[in-house]
C-alpha positions, -999 to 999 in steps of 0.1 A, spaced: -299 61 -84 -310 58 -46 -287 31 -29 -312 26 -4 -330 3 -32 -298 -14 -47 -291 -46 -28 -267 -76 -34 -227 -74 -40 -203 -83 -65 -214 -89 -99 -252 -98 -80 -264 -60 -76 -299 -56 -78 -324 -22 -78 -359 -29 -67 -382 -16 -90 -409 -1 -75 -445 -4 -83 -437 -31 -102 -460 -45 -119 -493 -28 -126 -523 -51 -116 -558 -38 -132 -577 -17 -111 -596 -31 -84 -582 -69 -85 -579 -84 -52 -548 -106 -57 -547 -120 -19 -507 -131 -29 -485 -144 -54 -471 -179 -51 -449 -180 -83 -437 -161 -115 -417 -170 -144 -408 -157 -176 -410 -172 -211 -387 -165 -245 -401 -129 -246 -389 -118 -210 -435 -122 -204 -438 -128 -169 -464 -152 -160 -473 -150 -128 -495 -168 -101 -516 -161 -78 -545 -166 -54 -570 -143 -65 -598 -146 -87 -576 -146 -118 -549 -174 -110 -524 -167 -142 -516 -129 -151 -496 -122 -180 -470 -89 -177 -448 -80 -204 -411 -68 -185 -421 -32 -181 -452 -43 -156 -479 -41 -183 -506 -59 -179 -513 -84 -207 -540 -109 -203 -552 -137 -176 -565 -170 -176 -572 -200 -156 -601 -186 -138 -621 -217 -120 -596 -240 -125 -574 -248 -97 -585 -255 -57 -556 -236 -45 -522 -226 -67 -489 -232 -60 -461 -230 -86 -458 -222 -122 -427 -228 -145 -427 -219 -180 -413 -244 -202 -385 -237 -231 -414 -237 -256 -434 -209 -239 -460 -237 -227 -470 -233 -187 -470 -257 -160 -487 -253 -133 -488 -271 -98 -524 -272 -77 -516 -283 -42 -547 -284 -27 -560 -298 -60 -536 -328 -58 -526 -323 -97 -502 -306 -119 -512 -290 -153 -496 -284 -185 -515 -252 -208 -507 -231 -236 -493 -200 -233 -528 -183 -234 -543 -212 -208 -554 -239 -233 -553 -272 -213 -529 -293 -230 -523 -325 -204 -535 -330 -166 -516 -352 -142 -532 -366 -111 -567 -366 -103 -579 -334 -93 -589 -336 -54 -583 -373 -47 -548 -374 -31 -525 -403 -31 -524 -423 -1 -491 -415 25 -513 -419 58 -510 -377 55 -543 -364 73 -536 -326 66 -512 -302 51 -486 -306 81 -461 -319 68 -457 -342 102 -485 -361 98 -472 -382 65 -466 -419 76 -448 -432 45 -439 -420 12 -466 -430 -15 -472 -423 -57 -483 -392 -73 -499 -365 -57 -504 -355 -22 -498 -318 -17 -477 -314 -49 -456 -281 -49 -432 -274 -81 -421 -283 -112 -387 -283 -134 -378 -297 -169 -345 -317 -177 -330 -309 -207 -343 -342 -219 -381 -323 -219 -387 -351 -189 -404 -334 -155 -396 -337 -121 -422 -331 -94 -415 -321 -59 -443 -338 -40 -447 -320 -16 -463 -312 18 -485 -350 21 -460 -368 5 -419 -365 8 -414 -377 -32 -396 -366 -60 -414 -380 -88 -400 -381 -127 -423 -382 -152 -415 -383 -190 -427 -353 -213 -457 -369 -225 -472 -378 -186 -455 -412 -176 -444 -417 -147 -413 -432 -150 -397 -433 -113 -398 -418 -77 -379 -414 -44 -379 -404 -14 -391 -405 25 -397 -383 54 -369 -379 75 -338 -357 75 -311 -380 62 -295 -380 29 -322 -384 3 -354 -375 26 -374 -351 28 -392 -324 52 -416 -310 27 -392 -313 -5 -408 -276 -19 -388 -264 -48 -370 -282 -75 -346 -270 -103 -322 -291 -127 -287 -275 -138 -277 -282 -175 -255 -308 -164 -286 -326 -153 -283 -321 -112 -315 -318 -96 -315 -289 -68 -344 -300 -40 -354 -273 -18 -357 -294 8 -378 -268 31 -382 -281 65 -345 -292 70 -335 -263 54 -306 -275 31 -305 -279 -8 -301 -317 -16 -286 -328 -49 -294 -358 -70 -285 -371 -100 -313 -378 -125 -319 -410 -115 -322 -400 -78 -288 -411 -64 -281 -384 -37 -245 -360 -45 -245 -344 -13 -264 -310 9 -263 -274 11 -268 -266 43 -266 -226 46 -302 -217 39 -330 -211 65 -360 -229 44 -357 -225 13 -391 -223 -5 -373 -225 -43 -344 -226 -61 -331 -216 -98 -306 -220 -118 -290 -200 -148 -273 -210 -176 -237 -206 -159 -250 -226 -130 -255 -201 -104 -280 -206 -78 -307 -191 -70 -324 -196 -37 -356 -180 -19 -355 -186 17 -383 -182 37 -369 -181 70 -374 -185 105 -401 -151 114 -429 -166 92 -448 -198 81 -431 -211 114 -455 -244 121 -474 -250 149 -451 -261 181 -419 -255 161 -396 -227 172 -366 -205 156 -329 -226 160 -321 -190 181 -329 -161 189 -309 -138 162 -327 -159 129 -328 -145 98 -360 -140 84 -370 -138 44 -340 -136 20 -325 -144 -10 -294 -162 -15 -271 -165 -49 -243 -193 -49 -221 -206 -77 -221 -238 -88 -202 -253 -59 -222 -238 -35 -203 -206 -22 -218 -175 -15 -222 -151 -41 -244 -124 -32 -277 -125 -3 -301 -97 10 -328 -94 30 -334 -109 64 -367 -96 73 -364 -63 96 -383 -42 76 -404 -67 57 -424 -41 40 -393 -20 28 -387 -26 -8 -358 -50 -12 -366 -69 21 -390 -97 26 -419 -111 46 -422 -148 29 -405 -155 0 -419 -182 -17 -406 -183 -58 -378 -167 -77 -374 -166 -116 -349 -147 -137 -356 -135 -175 -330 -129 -202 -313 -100 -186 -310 -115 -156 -337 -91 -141 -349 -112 -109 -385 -122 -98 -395 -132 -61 -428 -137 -52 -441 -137 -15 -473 -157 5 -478 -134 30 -510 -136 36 -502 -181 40 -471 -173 58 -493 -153 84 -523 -179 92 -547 -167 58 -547 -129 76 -536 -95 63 -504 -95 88 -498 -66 109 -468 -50 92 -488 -25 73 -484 -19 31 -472 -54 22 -454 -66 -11 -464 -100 -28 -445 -99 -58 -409 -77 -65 -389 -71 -95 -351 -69 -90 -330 -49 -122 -295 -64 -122 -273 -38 -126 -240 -38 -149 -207 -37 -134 
């Protein structure tokens, strides 16, 4: 085994697998903007190609695609405990629920008309009040009641709970950076307890709610997170962004010596488990450029996906060979 690909500590250590997976010839994928894995360890992953959904089984093999046409621009994915798919559209203004093998099964929102928050782009800076379902709508996670909560998103600064079958049931939220508001709220995960993790990106913190949207209290040890998940013994999962990329315009590092894209594992209480990364050698495998998703499967292989090509103003950055997506083998102890 080369150590120079194993990273993390403790029971969290990881080797990169390289090559991983293995895209059909001559597919421009541009990047990847989430992954997740279903009952048989499949990964579905997304991206901004011409092929949006691409099915791998755990060894890399390419399986099958779908969604071609479908969404303006895609931004999250998370695979439901029946196998069904959801999908989040940000520039679309919707999120969808399909079929394991892309048959539309419910839409919410109305594709391209966002909801009104006096938000006049993407920036995040330019929302003037919190509003309903969907401006700029960014992930999605399932209680363990089958009810979905929507992180809402880069034109809005909402958490919004739906029930399983589309209603909209209740909402909060405001920009700011006090307890329970938001600076782009961009990932979203529920423990099995029924905490809701918010990866609240901008302020760069985790907030915790209850299910009904009373704020429990902040993590603040993370440099943006972009998403967060959560196993079944309630460890943390965090992908961090960071301060060397996706920096907005007229905003600038908290110091000189900022950590760049990492990932970060915490127990349930929120101490420090495991993290790697940083961002000095973006392209090595192991370290990271833009971290944007993370997913585990059954093994507790890990997942991260990257927007490097978003992260970098819609360019190829400079950094030569680039990764967009990584698979992480956790090793035994």
């Amino acid at each position: 085994m080369n150590d120079q690909h194993v990273f993390g500590s403790g029971e969290f250590r990881y080797r990169v697998v390289l090559d991983w997976p293995c895209w059909p010839e001559n597919w421009n994928v541009i990047e990847v903007v989430g992954v997740a894995t279903d009952s048989q360890d499949r990964a579905f992953v997304l991206s901004r190609g011409e092929h949006p959904v691409t099915v791998f089984d755990r060894e890399g093999r390419f399986l099958s695609s779908w969604g071609e046409g479908l969404f303006a621009r895609p931004h999250g994915i998370t695979v439901a405990p029946d196998d069904t798919v959801y999908c989040t559209d940000d520039f679309g203004h919707t999120v969808r629920h399909f079929s394991n093998d892309g048959k539309l099964l419910m839409t919410l929102g109305t594709h391209g008309q966002p909801s009104d928050t006096g938000a006049t782009s993407i920036d995040y800076r330019t929302i003037r009040h919190a509003g309903p379902p969907f401006h700029f709508p960014t992930n999605l996670a399932l209680a363990p009641s089958g009810e979905l909560f929507i992180s809402d998103g880069y034109g809005n600064a909402r958490i919004h709970r739906f029930s399983s079958d589309g209603r909209l049931l209740c909402s909060w939220g405001e920009p700011g950076s006090g307890p329970g508001q938001f600076h782009i709220p961009h990932g979203i995960a529920i423990d099995r307890q029924g905490t809701v993790y918010v990866a609240d990106r901008e302020n760069s913190r985790l907030q915790l709610f209850s299910l009904d949207g009373e704020f429990l209290e902040e993590w603040p040890d993370i440099a943006r997170p972009c998403e967060v998940a959560i196993d079944n013994d309630g460890r943390v999962f965090v992908a961090e962004v960071g301060y060397r990329a996706g920096m907005w315009p007229g905003t600038h590092p908290p110091h000189p010596n900022v950590t760049g894209g990492r990932i970060s594992i915490f127990d349930s209480q929120g101490q420090l488990l495991a993290r790697w990364g940083g961002g000095d050698q973006p392209c090595a495998p192991g370290d990271f450029f833009a971290p944007h998703d993370i997913w585990f499967d059954s093994r507790g292989d890990l997942y991260v996906s990257e927007v490097v090509r978003a992260a970098s103003g819609n360019v190829k950055p400079p950094v030569g060979d680039y990764h967009t997506l990584q698979k992480f083998e956790r090793l035994s102890s």
